[in-house]
Every structure is written in C-alpha cells, then in structure tokens.
C-alpha positions in Angstrom: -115.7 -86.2 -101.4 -118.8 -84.8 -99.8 -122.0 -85.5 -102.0 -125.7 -84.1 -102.1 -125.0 -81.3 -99.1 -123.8 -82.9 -96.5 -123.0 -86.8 -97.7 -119.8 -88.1 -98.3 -117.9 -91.3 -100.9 -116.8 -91.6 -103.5 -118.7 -93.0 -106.8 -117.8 -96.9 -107.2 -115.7 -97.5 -110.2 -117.4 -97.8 -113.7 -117.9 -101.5 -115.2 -118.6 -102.4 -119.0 -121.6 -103.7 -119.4 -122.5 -106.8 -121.0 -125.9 -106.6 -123.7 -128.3 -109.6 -122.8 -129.3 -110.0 -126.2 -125.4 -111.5 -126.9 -125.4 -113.7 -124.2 -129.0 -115.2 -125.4 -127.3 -115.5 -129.0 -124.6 -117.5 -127.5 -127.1 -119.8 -125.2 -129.9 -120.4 -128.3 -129.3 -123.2 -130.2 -132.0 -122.2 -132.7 -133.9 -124.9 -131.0 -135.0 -122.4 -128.1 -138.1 -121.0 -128.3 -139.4 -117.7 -127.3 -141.5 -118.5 -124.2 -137.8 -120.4 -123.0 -135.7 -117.0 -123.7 -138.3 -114.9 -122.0 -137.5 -117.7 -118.9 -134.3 -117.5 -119.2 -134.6 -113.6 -118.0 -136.0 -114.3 -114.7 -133.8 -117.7 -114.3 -130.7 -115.9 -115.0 -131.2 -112.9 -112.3 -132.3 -115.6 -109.7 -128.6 -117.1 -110.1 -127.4 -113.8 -109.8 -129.4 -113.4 -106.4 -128.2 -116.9 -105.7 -124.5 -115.5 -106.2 -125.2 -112.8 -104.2 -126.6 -114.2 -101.4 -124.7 -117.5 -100.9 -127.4 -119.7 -100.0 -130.8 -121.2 -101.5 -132.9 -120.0 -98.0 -131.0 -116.3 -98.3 -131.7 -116.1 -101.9 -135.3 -117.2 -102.0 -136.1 -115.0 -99.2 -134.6 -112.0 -100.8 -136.4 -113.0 -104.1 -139.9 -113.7 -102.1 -140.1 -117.2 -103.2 -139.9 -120.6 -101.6 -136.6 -122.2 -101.1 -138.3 -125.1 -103.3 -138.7 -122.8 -105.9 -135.5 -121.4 -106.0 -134.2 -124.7 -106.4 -136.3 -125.9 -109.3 -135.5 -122.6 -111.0 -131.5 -123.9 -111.0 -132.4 -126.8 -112.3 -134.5 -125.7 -115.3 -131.4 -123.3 -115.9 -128.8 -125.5 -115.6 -131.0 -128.6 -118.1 -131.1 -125.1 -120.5 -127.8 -124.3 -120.3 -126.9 -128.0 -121.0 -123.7 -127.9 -118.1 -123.5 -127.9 -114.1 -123.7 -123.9 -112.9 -124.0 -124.5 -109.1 -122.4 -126.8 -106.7 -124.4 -127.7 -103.8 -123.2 -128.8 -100.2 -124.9 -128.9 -96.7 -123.7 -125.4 -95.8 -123.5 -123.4 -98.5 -123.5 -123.1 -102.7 -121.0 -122.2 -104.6 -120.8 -121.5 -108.5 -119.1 -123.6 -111.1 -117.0 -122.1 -113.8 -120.1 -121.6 -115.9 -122.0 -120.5 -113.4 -119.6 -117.6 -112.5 -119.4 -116.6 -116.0 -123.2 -116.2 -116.6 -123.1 -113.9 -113.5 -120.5 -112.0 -114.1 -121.9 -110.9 -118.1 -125.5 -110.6 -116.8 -125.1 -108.8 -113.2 -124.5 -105.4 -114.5 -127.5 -105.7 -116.9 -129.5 -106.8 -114.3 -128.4 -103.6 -111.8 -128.7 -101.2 -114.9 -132.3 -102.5 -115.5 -133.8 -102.2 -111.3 -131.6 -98.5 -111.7 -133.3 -97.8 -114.6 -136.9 -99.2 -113.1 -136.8 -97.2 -110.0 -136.0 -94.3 -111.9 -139.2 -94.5 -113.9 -141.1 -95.1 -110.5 -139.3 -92.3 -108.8 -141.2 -89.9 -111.8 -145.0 -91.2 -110.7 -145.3 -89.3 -107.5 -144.7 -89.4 -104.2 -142.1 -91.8 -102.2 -143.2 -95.7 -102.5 -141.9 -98.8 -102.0 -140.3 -101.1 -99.7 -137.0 -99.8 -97.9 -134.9 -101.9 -95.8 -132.8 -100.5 -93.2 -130.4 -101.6 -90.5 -129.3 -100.2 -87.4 -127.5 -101.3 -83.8 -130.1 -102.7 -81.6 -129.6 -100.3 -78.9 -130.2 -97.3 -81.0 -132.7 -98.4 -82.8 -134.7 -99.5 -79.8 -134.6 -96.2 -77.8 -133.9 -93.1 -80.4 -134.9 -94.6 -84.2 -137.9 -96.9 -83.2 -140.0 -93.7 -81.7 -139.6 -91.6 -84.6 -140.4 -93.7 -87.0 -144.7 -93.3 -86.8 -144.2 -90.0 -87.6 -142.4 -90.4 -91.1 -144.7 -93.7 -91.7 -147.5 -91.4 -91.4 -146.0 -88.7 -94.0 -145.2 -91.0 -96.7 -148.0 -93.9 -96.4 -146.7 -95.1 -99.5 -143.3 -96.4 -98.0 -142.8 -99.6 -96.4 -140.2 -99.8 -93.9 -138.2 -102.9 -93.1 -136.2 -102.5 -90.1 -133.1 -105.1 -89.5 -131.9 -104.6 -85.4 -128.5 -106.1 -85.1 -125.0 -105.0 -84.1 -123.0 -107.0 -86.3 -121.4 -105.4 -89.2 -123.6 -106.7 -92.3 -122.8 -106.3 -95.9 -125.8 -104.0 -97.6 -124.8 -105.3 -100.9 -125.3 -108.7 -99.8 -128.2 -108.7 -97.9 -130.4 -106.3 -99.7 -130.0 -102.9 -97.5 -131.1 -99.7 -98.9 -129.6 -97.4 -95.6 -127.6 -98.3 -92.5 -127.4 -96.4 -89.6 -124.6 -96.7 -88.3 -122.3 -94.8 -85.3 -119.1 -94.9 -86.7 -115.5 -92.8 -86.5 -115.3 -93.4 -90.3 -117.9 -94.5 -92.8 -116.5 -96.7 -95.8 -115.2 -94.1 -98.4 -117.0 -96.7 -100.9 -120.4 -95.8 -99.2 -122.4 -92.7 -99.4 -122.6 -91.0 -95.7 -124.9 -88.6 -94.3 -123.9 -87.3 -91.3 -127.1 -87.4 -88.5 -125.6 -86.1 -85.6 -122.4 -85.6 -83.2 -123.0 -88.1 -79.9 -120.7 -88.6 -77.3 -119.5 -91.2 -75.0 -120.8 -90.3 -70.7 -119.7 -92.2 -67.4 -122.9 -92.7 -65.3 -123.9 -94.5 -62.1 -127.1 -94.8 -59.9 -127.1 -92.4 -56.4 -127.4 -95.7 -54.5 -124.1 -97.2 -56.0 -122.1 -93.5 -55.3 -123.6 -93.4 -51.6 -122.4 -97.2 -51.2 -119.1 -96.8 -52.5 -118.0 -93.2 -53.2 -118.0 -90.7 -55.8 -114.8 -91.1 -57.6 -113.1 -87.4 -58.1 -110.5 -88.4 -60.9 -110.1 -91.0 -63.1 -107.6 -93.0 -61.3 -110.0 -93.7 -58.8 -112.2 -95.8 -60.8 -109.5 -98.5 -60.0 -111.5 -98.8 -56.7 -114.9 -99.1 -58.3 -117.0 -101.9 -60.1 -117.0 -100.2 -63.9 -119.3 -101.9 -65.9 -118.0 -102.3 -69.3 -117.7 -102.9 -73.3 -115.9 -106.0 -73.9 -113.2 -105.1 -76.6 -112.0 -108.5 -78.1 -109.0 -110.1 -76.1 -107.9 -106.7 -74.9 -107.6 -105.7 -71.1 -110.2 -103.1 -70.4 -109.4 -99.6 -70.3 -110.7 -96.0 -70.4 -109.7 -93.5 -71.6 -110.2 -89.5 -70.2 -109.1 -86.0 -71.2 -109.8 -82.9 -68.8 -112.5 -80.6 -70.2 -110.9 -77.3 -69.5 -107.4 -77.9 -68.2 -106.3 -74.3 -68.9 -108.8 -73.1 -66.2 -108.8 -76.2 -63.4 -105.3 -75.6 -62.2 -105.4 -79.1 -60.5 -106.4 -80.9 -63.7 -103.7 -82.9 -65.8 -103.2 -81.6 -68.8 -103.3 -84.4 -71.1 -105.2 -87.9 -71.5 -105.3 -90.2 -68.9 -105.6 -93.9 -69.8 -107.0 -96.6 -66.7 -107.6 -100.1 -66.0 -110.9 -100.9 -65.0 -112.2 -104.2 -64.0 -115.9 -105.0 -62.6 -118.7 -108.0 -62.3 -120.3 -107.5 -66.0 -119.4 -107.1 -69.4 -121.9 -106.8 -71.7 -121.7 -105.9 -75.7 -125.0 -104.0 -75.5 -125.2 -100.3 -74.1 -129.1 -101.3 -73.0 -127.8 -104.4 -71.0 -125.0 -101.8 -69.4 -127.4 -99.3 -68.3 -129.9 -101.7 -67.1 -127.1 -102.8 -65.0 -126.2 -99.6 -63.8 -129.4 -98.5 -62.9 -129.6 -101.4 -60.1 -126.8 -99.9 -58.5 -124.3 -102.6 -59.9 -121.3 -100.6 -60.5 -120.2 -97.2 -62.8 -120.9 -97.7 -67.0 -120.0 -96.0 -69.8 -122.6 -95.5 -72.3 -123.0 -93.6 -75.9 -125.5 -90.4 -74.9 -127.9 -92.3 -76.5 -128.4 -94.8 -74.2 -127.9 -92.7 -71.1 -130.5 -89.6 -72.2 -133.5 -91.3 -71.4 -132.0 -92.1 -67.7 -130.4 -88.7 -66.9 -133.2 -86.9 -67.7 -135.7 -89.3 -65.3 -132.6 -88.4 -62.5 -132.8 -92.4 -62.5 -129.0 -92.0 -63.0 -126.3 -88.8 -62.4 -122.6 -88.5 -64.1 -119.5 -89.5 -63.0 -116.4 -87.5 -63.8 -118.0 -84.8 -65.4 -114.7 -82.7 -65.7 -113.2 -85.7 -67.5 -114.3 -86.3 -71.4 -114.4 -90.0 -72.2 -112.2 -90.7 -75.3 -112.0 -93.6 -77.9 -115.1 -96.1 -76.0 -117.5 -95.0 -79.0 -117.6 -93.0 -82.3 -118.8 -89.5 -82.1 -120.5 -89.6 -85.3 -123.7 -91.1 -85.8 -124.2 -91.8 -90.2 -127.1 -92.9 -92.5 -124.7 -95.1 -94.9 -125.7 -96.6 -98.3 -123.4 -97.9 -100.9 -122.9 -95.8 -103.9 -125.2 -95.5 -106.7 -125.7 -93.6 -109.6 -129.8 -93.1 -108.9 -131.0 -92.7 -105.0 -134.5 -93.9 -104.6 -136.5 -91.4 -103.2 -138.1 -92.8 -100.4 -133.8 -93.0 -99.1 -133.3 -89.5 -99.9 -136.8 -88.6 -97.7 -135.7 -90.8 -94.8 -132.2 -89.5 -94.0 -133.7 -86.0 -95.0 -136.0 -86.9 -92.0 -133.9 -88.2 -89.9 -131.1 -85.7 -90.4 -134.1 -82.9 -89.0 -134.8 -85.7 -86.4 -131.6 -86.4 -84.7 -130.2 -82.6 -85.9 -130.1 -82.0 -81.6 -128.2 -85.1 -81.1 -129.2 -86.8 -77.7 -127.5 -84.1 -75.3 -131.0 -82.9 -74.0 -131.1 -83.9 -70.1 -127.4 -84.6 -69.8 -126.0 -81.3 -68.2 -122.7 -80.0 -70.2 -119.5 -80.3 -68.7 -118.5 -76.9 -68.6 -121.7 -76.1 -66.2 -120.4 -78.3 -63.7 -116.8 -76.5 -63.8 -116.1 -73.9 -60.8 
C-alpha cells in the first residue's frame, strides 16, 4: 500500500489499550503513597525497556542511565510489587509471569504517551531531537557519510545518531527511528521510501586485464580470479543477462548462470574493491561502491554487454516501522535524502548501451 507519495506498508494492527490508572488501582494497597505511584511511572517503563531490550547493559544504555541504576530500579519495583518480575542469569534476563504481565498492560500506554509527546514537540517549530539511523557500512561510508553536513547544517536542531553495520537489526528493538537499507523487498510491516534504483557492475583494474585477458562473455570468467560475495554454504555463482539481445546477433538470448572461484571472499563491497583495485582478480560490486573508482579510471568494466542479475538488490529504501505519528526530523531526512540520492550512483559508470556497436 504506498503511503505519504512515494512510501509503502501497511499500518500495524490496532491493540486495546490498557488505562494506567487501573493497573495502579490493582498495585495500591492503600498503603502506597503518592511520591511511590508517581515512581512507579518511571519504574514500570524501565521494565518495559528492559523487555524490550533483553539485557540490563542494552536497556540502560537505551534509557541513558547506568547499568547500576537500572538494576536498583528492578529491585525497588519488584520490593513494590511484593513478587519476583525478572529472572536474572549471566547472559541474558528474562521476565517472570508477573513481570510479562505488567508489560504487556503498560507497553501500549507507554508508546501512546512518547506518540502523543512528540506530537506536541513536532507543533513548536522546526525539526529537533535525536534521530538514530542505521545503514550497511559500505554505503554509509562512501555515499551517506558525505551528505550528511549538509542536512546537519539545515536543521541544527537535529541530532543524528548513525549505527554502521551490515547485520540485519531489529529497529523496534534497538531503538531505530530510519534504516537504510538496499533491499529487493522491504518488510510489508515497515514504512518504505524508495531512494533510488542501484545496480550491480563487474569491474577490474587495467593491470589485472593486461595480465590476464579481458574476458568477452561470461563463460570466460571460469578462467579468471573473480573476487566475490560469500553467499552462506552455497557454491559461488553469477549470474548475467545480455543487454540488447535483439540487436547483438551473437548474444544469447536468455540468462546465463557461472561458477566463479578466486583467492578472496569478502562480505564487504569496500574490502572487494580495495582488492580489485590492486589488480587481484575481477569483483562484482553494487554501483555504489564502484562510482567513486570508475570515475577516477582507477578501475574499467567487465562485460559491459552482460547485466549482472540477482548479486544485489536494485532498490535502495529508507525503512521505519509503522506508526501512526512520523517525527518530523524522519520525514525531513528521507525527504533529503530522497533529493540526494534521486540520481542514484550511475554518474561515471558509462551505460551499457553506449558500449553496444
């Protein structure tokens, strides 16, 4: 379902809520005081953080508090509560019946009020706040990184919080406001903007090509070093498809799958192209880790008749999990980075069709 011009998901379903005010009722004795109710508020959304985050050092990171703290906050809850709501061990914390129950009346409460909140905040001006984003290390480093000052500079109000890392993280879970993300297909639970179209190019230094030849189809790579993704316990292959079959009468017609085997595999296009550009052997990059390259003439591409298909998504997305209320300093990032990447990384690598007699 596309959303807000240009985004797509679907809204998550609805949940009741639960009011606070019963679940106090059911916790005061008559004995509790108000100074212990009004601790109980900030007690009871630190075990939901807790819940969230699966750990004390998580937790009281994402809360801004020491690990200590956290800790002493359980215990003050649980001595109110009068009964066990976390069970500790050496790796991780889970919640006792109790403690489950608490969370699951008082997390949608909690959620309604920081919706509610950043509302309210959203009506005082211009974009503010802290905003935590994550985005492949690769990517980030070379294409997000530089353009950054310049939004930093518009909207002096906003904090950014960038996470590099190419695992797949929950946002949920670790507190993310946007992910950036190159993806065939973004959760349909998620919010997606779509940034740009990329695609996937087969590169090599002049040194490695004058060394060992310039391969003219794909089969040929069977004779070179290919530099390459490793993809689980899977033998490596690549996959091509001709550009304009209809009008290179020698072409195949259809895809063209190939074993390739070489000296380096690396799970990072930087480490690939590094690789590549010291004449080790042929690599197959996302443009975004090539541009920078082929423009310099540092590296040329291989096969340029022949489309690489199915080594990397052709989509690059902003990605947030849906909400009813978008803070505004997310809908003035992807806005900015939707105009920023809106050229996609093609610049310097010469289309295909040019190269076609």
């Amino acid at each position: 379902m596309l959303l807000d011009g240009g985004s797509l998901g679907r809204p998550a379903p609805d949940n009741k809520t639960t009011d606070l005010n019963l679940l106090f009722n059911m916790v005061n004795n008559s004995a509790m005081n108000e100074q212990k109710i009004n601790e109980l508020w900030s007690h009871l959304h630190w075990l939901t953080v807790l819940a969230q985050q699966g750990s004390f050092t998580a937790a009281a990171a994402r809360l801004g508090v020491s690990k200590a703290a956290m800790s002493q906050h359980m215990a003050e809850l649980e001595r109110m509560a009068g009964v066990a709501l976390v069970r500790r061990t050496t790796r991780s914390v889970q919640l006792t019946e109790a403690g489950q129950r608490l969370v699951d009346d008082t997390r949608a409460p909690f959620e309604h009020i920081a919706r509610s909140f950043a509302e309210v905040r959203d009506l005082a001006g211009a974009p503010r706040g802290l905003l935590r984003v994550t985005a492949p290390v690769a990517l980030a480093r070379q294409q997000l990184v530089p353009r950054l000052a310049d939004f930093l500079r518009e909207y002096p109000e906003v904090r950014l919080e960038l996470d590099m890392s190419d695992r797949l993280s929950s946002m949920t879970t670790e507190g993310f406001d946007l992910a950036i993300r190159h993806t065939a297909a973004p959760p349909d639970t998620h919010v997606a903007w779509t940034l740009c179209a990329t695609r996937s190019v087969l590169v090599a230094s002049r040194s490695y090509l004058r060394r060992s030849g310039t391969p003219n189809s794909p089969a040929d790579l069977i004779n070179h070093n290919c530099l390459h993704y490793p993809r689980a316990h899977d033998a490596p292959v690549w996959t091509f498809e001709p550009i304009h079959p209809a009008t290179t009468a020698d072409l195949p017609t259809e895809r063209i799958t190939v074993p390739v085997t070489g000296s380096l595999s690396a799970n990072n296009s930087e480490a690939l192209r590094d690789a590549a550009l010291t004449g080790l052997g042929i690599a197959l990059l996302p443009d975004f880790s090539a541009q920078a390259s082929l423009q310099a003439g540092k590296l040329v591409q291989v096969l340029p008749q022949w489309k690489p298909v199915g080594a990397f998504a052709e989509q690059l997305y902003a990605i947030r999990p849906y909400s009813p209320h978008v803070p505004r300093a997310v809908t003035v990032f992807v806005a900015y980075l939707r105009e920023a990447f809106s050229g996609g990384f093609g610049e310097g690598i010469e289309p295909p069709s040019d190269r076609l007699g």
